[in-house]
KOLMAR-365233 format. One line per field, with one value per residue (C-alpha): residue in three letters; x, y, z; residue number from 0. Coordinates in nm, 2 decimals, always signed. Layout:
code <- ALA | ...
u <- X | ...
v <- Y | ...
w <- Z | ...
pos <- NUM | ...
% end
This chain:
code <- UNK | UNK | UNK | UNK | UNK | UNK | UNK | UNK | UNK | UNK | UNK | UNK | UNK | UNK | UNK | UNK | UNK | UNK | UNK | UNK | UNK | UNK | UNK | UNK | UNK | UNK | UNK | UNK | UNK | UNK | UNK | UNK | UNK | UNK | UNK | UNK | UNK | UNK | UNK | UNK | UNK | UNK | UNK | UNK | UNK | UNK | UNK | UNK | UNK | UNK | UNK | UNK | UNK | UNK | UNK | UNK | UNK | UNK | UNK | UNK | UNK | UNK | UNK | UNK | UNK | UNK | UNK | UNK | UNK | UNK | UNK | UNK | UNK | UNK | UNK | UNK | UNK | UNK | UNK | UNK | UNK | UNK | UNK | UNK | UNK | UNK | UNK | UNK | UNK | UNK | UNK | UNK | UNK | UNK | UNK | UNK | UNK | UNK | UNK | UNK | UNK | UNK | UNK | UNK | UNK | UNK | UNK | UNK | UNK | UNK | UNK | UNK | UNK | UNK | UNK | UNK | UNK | UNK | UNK | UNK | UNK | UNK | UNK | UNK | UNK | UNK | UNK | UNK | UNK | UNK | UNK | UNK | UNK | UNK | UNK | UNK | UNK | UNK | UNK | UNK | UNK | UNK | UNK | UNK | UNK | UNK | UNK | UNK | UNK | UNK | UNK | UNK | UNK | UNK | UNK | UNK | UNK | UNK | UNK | UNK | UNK | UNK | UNK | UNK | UNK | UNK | UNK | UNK | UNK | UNK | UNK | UNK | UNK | UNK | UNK | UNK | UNK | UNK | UNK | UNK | UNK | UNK | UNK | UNK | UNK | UNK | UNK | UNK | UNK | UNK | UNK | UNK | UNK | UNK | UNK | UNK | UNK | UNK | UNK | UNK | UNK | UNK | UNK | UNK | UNK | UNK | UNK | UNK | UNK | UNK | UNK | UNK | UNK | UNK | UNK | UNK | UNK | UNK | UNK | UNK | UNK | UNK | UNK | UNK | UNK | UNK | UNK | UNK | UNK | UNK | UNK | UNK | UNK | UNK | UNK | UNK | UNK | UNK | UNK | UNK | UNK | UNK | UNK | UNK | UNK | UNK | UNK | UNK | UNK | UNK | UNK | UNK | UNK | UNK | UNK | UNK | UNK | UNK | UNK | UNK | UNK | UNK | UNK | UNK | UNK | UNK | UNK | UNK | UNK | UNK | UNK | UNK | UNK | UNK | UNK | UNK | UNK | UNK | UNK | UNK | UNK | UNK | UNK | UNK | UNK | UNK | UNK | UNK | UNK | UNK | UNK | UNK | UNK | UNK | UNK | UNK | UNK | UNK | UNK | UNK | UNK | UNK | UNK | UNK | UNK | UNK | UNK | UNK | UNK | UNK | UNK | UNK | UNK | UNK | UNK | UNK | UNK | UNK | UNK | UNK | UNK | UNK | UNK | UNK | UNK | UNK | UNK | UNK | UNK | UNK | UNK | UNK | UNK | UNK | UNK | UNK | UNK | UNK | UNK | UNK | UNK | UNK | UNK | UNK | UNK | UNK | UNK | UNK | UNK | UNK | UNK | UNK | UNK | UNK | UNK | UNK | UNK | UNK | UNK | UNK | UNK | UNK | UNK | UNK | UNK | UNK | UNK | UNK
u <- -5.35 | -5.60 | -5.76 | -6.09 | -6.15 | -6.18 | -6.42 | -6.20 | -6.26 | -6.61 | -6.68 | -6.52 | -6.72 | -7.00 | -6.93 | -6.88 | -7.19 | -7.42 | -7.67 | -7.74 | -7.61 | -7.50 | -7.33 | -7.36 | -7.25 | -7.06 | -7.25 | -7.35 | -7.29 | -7.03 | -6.78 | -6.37 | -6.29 | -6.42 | -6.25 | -6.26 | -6.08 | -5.94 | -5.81 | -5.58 | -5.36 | -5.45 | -5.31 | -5.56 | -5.59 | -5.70 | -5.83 | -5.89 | -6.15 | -6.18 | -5.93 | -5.60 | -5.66 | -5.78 | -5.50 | -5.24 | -5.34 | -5.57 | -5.89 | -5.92 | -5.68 | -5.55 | -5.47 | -5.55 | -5.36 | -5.46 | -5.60 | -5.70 | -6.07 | -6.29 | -5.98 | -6.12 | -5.81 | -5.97 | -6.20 | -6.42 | -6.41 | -6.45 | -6.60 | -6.60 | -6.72 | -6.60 | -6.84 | -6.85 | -7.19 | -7.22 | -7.48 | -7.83 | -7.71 | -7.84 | -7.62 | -7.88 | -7.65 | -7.45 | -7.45 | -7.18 | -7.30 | -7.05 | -7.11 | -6.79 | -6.80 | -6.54 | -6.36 | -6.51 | -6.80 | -7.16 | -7.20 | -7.50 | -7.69 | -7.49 | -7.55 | -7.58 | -7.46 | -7.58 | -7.31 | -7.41 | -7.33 | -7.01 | -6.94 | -6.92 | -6.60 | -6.44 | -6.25 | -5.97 | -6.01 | -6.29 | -6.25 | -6.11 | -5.90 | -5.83 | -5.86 | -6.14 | -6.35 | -6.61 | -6.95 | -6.78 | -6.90 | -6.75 | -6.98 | -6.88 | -6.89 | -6.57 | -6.72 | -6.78 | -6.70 | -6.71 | -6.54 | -6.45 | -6.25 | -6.62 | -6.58 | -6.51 | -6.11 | -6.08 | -5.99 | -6.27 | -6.35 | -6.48 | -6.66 | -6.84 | -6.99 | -7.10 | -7.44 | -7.54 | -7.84 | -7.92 | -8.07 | -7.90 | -8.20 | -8.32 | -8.11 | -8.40 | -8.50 | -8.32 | -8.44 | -8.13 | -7.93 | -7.56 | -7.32 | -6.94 | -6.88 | -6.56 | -6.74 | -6.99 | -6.75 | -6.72 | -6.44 | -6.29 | -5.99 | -5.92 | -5.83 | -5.76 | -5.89 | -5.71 | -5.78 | -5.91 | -6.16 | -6.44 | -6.36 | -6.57 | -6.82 | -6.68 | -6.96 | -6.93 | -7.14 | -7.31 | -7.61 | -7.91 | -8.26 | -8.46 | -8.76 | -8.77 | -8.65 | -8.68 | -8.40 | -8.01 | -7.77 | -7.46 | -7.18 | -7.04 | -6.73 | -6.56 | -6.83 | -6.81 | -7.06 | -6.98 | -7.11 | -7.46 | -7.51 | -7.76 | -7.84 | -7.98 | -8.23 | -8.34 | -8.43 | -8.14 | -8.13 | -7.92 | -7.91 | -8.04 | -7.77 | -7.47 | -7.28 | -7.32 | -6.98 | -6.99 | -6.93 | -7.10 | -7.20 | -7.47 | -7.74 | -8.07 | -8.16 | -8.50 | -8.48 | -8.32 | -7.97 | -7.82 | -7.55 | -7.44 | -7.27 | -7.15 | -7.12 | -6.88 | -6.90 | -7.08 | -6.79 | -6.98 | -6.80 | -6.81 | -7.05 | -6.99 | -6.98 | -7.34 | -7.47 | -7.77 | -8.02 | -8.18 | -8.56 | -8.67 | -8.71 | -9.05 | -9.06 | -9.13 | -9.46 | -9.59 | -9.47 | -9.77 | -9.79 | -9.94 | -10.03 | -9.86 | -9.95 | -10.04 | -9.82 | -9.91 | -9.85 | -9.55 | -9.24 | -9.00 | -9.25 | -9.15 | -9.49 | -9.39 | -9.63 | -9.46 | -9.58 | -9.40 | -9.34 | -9.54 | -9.39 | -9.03 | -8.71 | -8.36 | -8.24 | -8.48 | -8.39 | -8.73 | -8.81 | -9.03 | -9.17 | -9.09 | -8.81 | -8.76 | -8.74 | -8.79 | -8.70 | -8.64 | -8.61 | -8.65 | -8.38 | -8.51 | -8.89 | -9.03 | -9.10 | -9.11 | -9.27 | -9.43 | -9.78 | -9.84 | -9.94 | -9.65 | -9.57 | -9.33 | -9.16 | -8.94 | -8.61 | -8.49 | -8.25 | -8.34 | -8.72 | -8.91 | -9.24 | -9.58 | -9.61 | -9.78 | -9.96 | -9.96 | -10.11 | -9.96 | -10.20 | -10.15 | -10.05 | -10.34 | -10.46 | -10.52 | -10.15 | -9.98
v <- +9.87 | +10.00 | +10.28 | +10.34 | +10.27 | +10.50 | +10.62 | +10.43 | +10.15 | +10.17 | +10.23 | +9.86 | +9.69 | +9.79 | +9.61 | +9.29 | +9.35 | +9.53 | +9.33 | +9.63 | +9.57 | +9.96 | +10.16 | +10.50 | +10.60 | +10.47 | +10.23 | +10.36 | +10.02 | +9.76 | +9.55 | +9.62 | +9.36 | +9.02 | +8.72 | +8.41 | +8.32 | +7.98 | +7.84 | +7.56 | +7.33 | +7.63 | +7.91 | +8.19 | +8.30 | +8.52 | +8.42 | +8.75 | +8.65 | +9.03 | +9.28 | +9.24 | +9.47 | +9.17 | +8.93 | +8.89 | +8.55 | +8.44 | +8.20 | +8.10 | +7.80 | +7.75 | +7.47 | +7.46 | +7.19 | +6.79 | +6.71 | +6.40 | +6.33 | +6.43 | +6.62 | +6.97 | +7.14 | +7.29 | +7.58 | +7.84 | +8.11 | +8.42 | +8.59 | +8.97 | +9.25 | +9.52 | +9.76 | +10.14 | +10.28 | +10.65 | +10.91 | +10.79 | +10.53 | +10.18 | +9.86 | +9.64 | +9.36 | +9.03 | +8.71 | +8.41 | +8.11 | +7.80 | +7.44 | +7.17 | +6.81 | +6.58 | +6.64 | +6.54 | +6.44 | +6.61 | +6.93 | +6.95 | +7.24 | +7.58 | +7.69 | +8.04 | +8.33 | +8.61 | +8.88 | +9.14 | +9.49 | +9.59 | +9.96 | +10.26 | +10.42 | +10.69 | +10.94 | +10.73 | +10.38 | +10.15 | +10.13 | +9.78 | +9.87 | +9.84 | +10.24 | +10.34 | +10.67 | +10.86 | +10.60 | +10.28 | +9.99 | +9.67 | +9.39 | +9.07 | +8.75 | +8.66 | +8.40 | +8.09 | +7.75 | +7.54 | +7.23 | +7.14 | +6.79 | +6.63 | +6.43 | +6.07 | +6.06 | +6.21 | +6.54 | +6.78 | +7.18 | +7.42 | +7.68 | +8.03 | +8.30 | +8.65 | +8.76 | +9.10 | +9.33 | +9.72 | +10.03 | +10.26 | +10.49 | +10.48 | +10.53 | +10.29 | +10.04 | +9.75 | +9.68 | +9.48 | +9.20 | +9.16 | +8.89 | +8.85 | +8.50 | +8.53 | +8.59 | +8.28 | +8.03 | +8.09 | +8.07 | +7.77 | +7.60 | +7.24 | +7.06 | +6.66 | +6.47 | +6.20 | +5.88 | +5.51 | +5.46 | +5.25 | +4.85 | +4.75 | +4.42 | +4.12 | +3.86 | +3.49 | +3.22 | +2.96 | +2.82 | +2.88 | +2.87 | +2.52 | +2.33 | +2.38 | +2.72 | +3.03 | +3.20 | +3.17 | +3.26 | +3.47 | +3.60 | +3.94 | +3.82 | +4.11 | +4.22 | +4.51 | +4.54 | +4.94 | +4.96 | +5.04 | +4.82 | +4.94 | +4.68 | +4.73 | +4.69 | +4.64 | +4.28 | +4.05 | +4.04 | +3.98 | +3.63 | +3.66 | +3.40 | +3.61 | +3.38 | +3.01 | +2.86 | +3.03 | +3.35 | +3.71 | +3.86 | +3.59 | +3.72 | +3.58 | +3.68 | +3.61 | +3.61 | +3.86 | +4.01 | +4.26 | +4.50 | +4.61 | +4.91 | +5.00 | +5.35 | +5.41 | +5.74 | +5.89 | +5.71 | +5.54 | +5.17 | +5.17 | +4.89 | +4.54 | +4.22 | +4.19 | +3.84 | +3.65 | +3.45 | +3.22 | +3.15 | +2.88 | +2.55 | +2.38 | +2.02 | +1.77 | +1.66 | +1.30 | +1.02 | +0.90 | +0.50 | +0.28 | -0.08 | -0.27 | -0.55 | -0.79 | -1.09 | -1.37 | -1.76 | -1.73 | -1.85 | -1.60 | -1.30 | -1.43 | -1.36 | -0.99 | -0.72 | -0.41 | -0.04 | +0.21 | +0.57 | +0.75 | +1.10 | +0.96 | +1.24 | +1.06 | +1.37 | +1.26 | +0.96 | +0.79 | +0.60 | +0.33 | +0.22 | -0.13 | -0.14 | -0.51 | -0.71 | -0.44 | -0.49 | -0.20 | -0.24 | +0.00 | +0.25 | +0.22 | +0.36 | +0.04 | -0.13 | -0.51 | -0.55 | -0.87 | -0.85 | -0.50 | -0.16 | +0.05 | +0.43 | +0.62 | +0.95 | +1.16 | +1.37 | +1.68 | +1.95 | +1.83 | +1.86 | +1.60 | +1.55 | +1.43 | +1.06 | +0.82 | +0.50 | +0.18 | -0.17 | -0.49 | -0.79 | -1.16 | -1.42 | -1.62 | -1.86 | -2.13 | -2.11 | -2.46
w <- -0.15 | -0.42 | -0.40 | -0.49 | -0.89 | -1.11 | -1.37 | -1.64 | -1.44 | -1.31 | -1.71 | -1.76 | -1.51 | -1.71 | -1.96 | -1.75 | -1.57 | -1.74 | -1.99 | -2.21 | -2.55 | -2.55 | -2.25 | -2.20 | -1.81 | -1.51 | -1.29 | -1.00 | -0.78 | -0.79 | -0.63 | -0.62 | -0.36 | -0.25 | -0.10 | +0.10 | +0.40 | +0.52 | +0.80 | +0.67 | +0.89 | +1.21 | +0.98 | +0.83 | +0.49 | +0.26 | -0.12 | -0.34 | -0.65 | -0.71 | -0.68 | -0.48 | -0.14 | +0.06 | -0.07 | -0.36 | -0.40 | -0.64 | -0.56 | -0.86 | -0.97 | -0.63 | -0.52 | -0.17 | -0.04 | +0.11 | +0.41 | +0.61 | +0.65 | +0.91 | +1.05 | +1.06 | +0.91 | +0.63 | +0.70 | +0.53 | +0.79 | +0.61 | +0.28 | +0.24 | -0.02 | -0.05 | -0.30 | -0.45 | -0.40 | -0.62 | -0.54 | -0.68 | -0.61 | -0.36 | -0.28 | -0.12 | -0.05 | -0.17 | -0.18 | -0.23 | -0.38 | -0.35 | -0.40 | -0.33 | -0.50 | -0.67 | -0.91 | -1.25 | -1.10 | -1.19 | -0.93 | -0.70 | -0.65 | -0.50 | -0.12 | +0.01 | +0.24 | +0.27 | +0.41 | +0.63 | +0.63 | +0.84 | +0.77 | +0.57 | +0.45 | +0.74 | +0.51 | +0.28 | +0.48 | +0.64 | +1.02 | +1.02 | +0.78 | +0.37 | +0.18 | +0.03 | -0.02 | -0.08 | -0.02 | +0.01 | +0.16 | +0.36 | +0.39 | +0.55 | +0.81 | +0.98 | +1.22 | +0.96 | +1.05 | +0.74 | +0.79 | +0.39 | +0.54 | +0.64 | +0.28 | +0.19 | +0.02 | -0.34 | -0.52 | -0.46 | -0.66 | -0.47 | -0.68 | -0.64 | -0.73 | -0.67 | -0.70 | -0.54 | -0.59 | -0.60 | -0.81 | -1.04 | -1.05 | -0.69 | -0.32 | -0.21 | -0.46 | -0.53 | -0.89 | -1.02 | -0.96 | -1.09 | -1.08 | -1.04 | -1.20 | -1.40 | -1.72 | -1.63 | -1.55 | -1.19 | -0.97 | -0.86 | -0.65 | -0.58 | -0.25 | -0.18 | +0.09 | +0.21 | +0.42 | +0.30 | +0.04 | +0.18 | +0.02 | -0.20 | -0.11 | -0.26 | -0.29 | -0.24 | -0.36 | -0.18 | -0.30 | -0.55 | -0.51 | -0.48 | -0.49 | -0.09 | -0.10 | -0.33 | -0.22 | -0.31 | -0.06 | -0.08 | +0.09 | +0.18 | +0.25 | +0.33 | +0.59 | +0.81 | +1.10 | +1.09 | +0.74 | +0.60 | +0.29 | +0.02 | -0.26 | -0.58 | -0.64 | -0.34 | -0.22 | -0.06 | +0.32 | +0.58 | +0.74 | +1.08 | +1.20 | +1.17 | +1.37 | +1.15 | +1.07 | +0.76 | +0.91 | +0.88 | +0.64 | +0.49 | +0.26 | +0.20 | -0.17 | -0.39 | -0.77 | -0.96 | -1.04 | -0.75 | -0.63 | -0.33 | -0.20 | +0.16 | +0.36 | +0.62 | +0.79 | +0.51 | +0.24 | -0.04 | -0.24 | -0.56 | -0.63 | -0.62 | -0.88 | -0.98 | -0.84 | -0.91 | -0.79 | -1.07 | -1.07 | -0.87 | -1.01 | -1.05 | -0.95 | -1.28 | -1.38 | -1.21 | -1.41 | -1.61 | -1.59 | -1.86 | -1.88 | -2.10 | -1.98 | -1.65 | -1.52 | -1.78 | -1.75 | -1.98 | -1.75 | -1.92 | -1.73 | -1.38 | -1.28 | -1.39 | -1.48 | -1.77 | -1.76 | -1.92 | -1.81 | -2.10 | -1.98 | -1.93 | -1.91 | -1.94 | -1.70 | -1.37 | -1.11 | -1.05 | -0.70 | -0.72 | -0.33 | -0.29 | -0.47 | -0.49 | -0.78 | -1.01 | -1.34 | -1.64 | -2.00 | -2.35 | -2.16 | -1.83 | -1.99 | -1.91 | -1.56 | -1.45 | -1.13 | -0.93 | -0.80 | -0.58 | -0.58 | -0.68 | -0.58 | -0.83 | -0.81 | -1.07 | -0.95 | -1.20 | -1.02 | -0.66 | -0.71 | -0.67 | -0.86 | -0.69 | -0.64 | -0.86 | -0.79 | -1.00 | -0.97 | -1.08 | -1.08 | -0.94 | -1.22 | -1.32 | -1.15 | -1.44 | -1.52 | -1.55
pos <- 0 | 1 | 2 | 3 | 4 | 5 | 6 | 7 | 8 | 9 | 10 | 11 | 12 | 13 | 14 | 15 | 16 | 17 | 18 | 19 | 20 | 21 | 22 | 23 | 24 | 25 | 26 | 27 | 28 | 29 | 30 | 31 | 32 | 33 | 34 | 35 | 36 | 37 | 38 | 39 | 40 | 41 | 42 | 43 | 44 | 45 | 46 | 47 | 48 | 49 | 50 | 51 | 52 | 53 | 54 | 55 | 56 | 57 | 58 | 59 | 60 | 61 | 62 | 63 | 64 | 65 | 66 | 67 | 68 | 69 | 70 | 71 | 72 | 73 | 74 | 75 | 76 | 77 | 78 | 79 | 80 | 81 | 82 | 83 | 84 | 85 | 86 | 87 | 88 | 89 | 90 | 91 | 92 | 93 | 94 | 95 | 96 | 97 | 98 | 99 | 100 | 101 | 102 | 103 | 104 | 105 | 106 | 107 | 108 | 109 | 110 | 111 | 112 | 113 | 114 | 115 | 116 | 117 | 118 | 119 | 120 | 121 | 122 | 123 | 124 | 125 | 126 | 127 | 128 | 129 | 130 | 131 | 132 | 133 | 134 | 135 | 136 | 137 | 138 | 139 | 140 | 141 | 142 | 143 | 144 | 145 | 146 | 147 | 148 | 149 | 150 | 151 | 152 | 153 | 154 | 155 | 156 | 157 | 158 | 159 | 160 | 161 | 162 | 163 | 164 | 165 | 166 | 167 | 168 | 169 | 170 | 171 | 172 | 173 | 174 | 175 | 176 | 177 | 178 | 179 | 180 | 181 | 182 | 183 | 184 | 185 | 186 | 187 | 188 | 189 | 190 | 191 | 192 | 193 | 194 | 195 | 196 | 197 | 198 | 199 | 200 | 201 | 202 | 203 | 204 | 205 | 206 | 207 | 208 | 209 | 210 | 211 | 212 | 213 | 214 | 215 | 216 | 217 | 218 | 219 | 220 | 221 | 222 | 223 | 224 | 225 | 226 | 227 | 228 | 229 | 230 | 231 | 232 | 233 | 234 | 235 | 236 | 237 | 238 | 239 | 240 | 241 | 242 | 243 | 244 | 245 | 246 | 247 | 248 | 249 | 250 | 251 | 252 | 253 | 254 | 255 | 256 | 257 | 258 | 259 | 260 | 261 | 262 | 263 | 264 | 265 | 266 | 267 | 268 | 269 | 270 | 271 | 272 | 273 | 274 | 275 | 276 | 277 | 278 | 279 | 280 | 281 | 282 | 283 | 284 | 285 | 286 | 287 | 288 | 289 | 290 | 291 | 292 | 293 | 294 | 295 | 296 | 297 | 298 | 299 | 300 | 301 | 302 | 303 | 304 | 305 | 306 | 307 | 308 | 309 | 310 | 311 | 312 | 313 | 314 | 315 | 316 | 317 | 318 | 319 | 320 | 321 | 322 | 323 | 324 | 325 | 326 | 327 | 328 | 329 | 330 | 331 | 332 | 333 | 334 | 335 | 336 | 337 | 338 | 339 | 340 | 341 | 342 | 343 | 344 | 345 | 346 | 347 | 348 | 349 | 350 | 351 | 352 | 353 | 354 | 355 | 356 | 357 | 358 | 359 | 360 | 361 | 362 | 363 | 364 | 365 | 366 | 367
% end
């Protein structure tokens, strides 16, 4: 076990610690021991980051092992200090700041305990055991229950670091604040949680949007009634017949280019295929009828009047209402129809156009 450190020592923490370009005495405060404890798989054990009294076995690098998700086999349960406190001296306390994310992804922000004071050195060791002397201090919580498995399936870095505050000028103040970060990279060990990573939606088409309806409907085919699904952006819905012959899953969804993600116990997808919905289509414009000319006494007419369709697409289906005896000519622009009022229509994409009227007059009269 070490003892307590020396001047030598004391004199080299300085220089880790201290922020004065120039050193020119011992600190008065300082750490010589600090560690984590685990419980892994029911066993407990120690993690030293500082020193090697606590444990022989390094924090930082370890690789703390796998574990199954949500199982509650891996466990922060302890962190202690153990710190040198010379006369003129005042240790006012420390603080462990951790934060745990995947591996390679961007870290979140740290969390922090606070560890309470235990006890003082009694002669050459602390009451619960470990050697020190003179003023030293042990300052810990042994009663954590961290449970590090409550993560989705991955490789995860936990990472800490020390940050404790204190006087060297006053036994009252506490006018500083020191760290113990491993010369500002912190300290960090890895662990891997295991278990099945949520699937992935995979999207199904079914229709797009219409004249009748501005919405295109899609498929979650792989749909799971345990999952929360979060689109974005946000806009498709969920069908609220989830029992048609198409199955569940069915998604209602305006204009606009989406993906969807689910959560399952807290276990994010990566997003999906992006689908889209295209705008909806506008019905064509009323055909637009003009006279060419009435039914005439020439026998080649039939008694027929002609209009053409002024506006004419080649890619609509027109309806005329009656039907009968309607004749086309010029590529279908122009109409042959016997005496009667007319209604006509125009078809693009499914949309139909409002209806327009026409009027062809009786033959004449005087006609031989």
């Amino acid at each position: 076990m070490i003892k307590k450190l020396t001047v030598v020592k004391k004199l080299l923490l300085a220089v880790v610690f201290c922020s004065f370009s120039v050193i020119t005495s011992a600190q008065k405060i300082g750490i010589f021991e600090a560690a984590i404890e685990f419980n892994a798989g029911g066993t407990n054990k120690w993690y030293s980051y500082e020193g090697t009294a606590i444990s022989s076995t390094q924090f930082n690098g370890a690789n703390l092992g796998s574990f199954a998700a949500n199982s509650q086999s891996l466990k922060i349960i302890g962190l202690e200090l153990q710190i040198y406190e010379e006369p003129g001296g005042n240790f006012c306390g420390g603080t462990v700041n951790y934060r745990i994310y995947k591996t390679g992804d961007t870290p979140g922000s740290f969390l922090r305990e606070a560890l309470p004071f235990r006890e003082n050195c009694s002669g050459s060791s602390f009451p619960t055991g470990d050697p020190c002397s003179g003023h030293d201090q042990k300052w810990n919580k042994l009663d954590y229950n961290i449970d590090l498995t409550k993560r989705c399936p991955g490789d995860y870095t936990l990472e800490l670091f020390l940050e404790y505050t204190g006087s060297e000028t006053s036994t009252t103040a506490c006018d500083l604040t020191r760290k113990l970060d491993n010369s500002g990279s912190n300290f960090k060990a890895s662990f891997t949680i295991t278990g099945t990573p949520t699937p992935t939606p995979a999207i199904k088409f079914y229709s797009q949007s219409t004249c009748g309806s501005k919405y295109g409907v899609y498929q979650i085919s792989n749909y799971d009634s345990n999952a929360n699904y979060t689109f974005t952006p946000s806009g498709p819905q969920f069908s609220a017949n989830q029992t048609s012959s198409l199955g569940p899953g069915m998604l209602v969804v305006p204009e606009g280019t989406y993906t969807v993600t689910a959560t399952v116990n807290g276990c994010t997808s990566s997003a999906s295929t992006s689908f889209t919905v295209n705008p909806q289509p506008t019905p064509p414009p009323a055909p637009v009828m003009t006279l060419i000319t009435q039914p005439t006494c020439d026998p080649a007419a039939q008694g027929r009047g002609v209009y053409e369709i002024s506006n004419f697409d080649p890619n609509a289906k027109y309806t005329i209402t009656p039907s009968q005896s309607i004749g086309y000519a010029n590529n279908n622009k122009w109409i042959a129809a016997p005496a009667g009022t007319y209604t006509i229509t125009a078809t693009v994409n499914g949309c139909i156009s409002s209806t327009s009227t026409f009027t062809v007059g009786p033959k004449p009269a005087n006609c031989p």
